[in-house]
N, C-alpha and C positions, 0 to 999 in steps of 0.2 A: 463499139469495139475499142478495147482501149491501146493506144499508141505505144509501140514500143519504145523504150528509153532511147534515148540518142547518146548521154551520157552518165556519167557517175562512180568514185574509184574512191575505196575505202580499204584497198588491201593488195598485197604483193602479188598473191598466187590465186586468187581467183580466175574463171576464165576471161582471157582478153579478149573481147569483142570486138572494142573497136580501138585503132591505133594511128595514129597520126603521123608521118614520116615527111622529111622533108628532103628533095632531091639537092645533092653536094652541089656548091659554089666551085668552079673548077677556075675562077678569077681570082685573083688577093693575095693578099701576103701571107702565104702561110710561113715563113719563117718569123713575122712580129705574133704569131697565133702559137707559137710554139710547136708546128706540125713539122713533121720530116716530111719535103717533097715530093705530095703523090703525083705519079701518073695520070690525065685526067680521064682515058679512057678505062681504066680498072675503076679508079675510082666511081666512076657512073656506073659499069657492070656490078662490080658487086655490091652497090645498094640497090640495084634493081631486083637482082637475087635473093635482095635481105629483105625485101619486101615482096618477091613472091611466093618465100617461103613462110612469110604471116601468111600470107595469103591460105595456102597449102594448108596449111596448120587452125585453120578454121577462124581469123581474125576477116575481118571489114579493114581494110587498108585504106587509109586517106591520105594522098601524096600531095604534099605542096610543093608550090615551084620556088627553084634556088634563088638565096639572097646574094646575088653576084657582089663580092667582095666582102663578103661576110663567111669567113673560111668555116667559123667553130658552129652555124646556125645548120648545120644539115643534125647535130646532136641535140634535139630539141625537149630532151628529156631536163636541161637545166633550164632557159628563160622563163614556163611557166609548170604550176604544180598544178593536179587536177585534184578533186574531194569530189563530194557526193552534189555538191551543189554548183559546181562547174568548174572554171578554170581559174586559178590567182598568179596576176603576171609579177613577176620579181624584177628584183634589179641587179645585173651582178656585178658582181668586184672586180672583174678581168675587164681592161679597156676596150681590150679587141670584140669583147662581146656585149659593148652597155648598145641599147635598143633592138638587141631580138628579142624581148617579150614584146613589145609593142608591136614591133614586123609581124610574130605571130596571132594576135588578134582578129585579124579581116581571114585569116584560116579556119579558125576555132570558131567564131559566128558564122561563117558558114556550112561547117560542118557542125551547126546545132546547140554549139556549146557556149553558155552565157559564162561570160567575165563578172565573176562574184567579188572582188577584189584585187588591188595594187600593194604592191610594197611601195612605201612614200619616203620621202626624205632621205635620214640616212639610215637607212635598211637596204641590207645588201642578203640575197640567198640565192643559192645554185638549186637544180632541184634532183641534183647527184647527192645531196644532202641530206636528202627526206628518205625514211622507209614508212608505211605502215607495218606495227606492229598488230593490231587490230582495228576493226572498224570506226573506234574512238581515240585512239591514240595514237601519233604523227610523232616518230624518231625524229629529232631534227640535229646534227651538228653542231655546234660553233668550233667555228677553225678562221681559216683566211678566206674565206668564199660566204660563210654564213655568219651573219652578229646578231648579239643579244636582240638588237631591236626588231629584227626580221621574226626573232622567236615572237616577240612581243605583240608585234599585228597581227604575225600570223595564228596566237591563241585568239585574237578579236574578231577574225576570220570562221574561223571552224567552231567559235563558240556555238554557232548559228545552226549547225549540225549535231550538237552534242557530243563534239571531238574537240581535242587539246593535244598540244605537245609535247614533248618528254627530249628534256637535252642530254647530250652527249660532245661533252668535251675531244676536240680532235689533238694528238699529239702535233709538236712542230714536225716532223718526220724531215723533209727535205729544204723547207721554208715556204715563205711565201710567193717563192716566184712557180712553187711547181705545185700543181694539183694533189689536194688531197680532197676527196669526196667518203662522206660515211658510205654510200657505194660503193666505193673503191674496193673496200674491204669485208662487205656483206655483201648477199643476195639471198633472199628466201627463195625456197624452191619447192616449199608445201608448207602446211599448213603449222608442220609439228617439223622441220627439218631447214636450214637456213647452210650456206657455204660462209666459213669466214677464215679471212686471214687472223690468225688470232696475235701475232704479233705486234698490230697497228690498232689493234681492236681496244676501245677503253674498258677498264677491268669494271666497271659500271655497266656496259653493254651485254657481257659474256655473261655478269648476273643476272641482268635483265631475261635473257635469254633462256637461264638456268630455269629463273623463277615460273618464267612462261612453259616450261616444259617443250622448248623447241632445241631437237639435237642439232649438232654440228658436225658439215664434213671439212675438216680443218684442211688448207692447202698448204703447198713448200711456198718457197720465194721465188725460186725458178718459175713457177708457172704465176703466181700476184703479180713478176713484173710482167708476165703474157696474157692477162688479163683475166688469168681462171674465175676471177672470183668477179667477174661482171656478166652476172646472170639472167637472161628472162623468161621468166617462167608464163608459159599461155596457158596453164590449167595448173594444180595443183599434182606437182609431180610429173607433169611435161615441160621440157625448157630449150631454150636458143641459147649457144653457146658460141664463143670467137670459136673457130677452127684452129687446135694445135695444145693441148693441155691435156696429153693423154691420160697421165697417173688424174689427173681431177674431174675425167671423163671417167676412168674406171671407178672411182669412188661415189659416184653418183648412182651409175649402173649399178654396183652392190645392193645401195639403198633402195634397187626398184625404177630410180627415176629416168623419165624414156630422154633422150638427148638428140638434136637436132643440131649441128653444124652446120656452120656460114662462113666462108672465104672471104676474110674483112684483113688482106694485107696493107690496101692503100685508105680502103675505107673506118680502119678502126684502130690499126696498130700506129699508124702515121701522125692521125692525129690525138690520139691517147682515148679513145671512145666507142666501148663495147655495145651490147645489143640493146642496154636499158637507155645509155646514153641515147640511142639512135630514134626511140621512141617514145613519144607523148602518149601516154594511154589516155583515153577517152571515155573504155564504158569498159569497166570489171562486174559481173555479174553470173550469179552462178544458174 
């Protein structure tokens, strides 16, 4: 009988299987972390929520326990990227967050998942960075968070799969002191359908997109700074959304797609990190 996968993630909106979350730090400094002072007991409620609603939604939830004083590590969607052949830890640019890939390690082996690679030296990459666009090809940024050289391993990485990279320059937008993730401003949400702020978007992205034959549901600014466009999708055409983005709730619903809300006041809006941020996926698989 042969064994079910444990892992492997080659795509945005396939089903999410299995997903890996990790319980907030309610110790640290979150004002050197850039966070607005959460409450620590919302804080713990609503990630609990946000993960019993994977649950609900037919995902394998794997909860790790909090890195106390590691404010920005409960978003574990940047320290490591996952592909078909396991997990690749990064390194990142923000001070407040250099060694949660490595903290997440003794996680990730033991929920199954082999370490196929490090970013080394000076390679710096978030993994708010990355989309898949298909099962061979890995959107990746350079901006303040992601460099050249990050691109550079990381095609050395995925050669191994028969996947590669595809850059996308990020605009300065606000600077380097403030987040800007190619996430930020996409989320696929099917197969043929993607959310994007198209204002921050590079005019190389939007054709990518064209050429792919993937529509767009464009958002205002009012709702990109409330995080409309930080999507995740657990099936193609089912998604988790921040709770509060109604015009970008209604425009999903138009296209068919079914919408699940989550109460992430302290949990997501506080410290700048919506539903994708919140989670490491593990096993997409249809």
């Amino acid at each position: 009988m042969t064994e079910a996968p444990r892992y492997g993630v080659s795509s945005m909106v396939e089903p999410l299987r299995r997903v890996l979350i990790r319980r907030p730090a309610t110790t640290g400094d979150f004002a050197a972390a850039d966070w607005r002072q959460p409450d620590p007991e919302r804080l713990l409620a609503e990630h609990e929520a946000f993960g019993e609603l994977l649950e609900h939604l037919g995902c394998e939830v794997v909860v790790a326990d909090p890195v106390e004083g590691m404010v920005d590590s409960v978003y574990v969607c940047d320290p490591v990227w996952t592909c078909q052949q396991g997990a690749i830890v990064l390194q990142s640019a923000k001070p407040a967050r250099v060694g949660e890939g490595e903290a997440m390690v003794p996680e990730l082996e033991a929920a199954g998942v082999p370490i196929v690679g490090r970013l080394t030296g000076d390679a710096r990459a978030d993994g708010g960075d990355m989309v898949w666009l298909d099962d061979s090809t890995l959107a990746v940024a350079r901006g303040y968070r992601t460099n050249v050289e990050a691109h550079r391993q990381l095609d050395a990485i995925l050669a191994a799969e028969g996947a590669s990279t595809l850059r996308f320059d990020l605009p300065h937008d606000r600077g380097a002191d403030h987040v800007l993730h190619l996430m930020s401003f996409i989320s696929p949400v099917a197969h043929d359908l993607a959310v994007v702020f198209e204002q921050l978007a590079p005019v190389t992205l939007i054709q990518e997109l064209d050429a792919r034959g993937i529509r767009r549901v464009a958002i205002d600014e009012d709702e990109y700074l409330s995080m409309a466009c930080n999507i995740l999708a657990v099936r193609p055409g089912v998604v988790v959304v921040l709770d509060g983005n109604p015009k970008t709730r209604r425009a999903l619903e138009a296209q068919g797609v079914e919408v699940h809300a989550y109460q992430g006041g302290d949990v997501s809006l506080k410290g700048d990190g919506g539903p994708t941020c919140l989670t490491r996926e593990l096993l997409r698989r249809a």
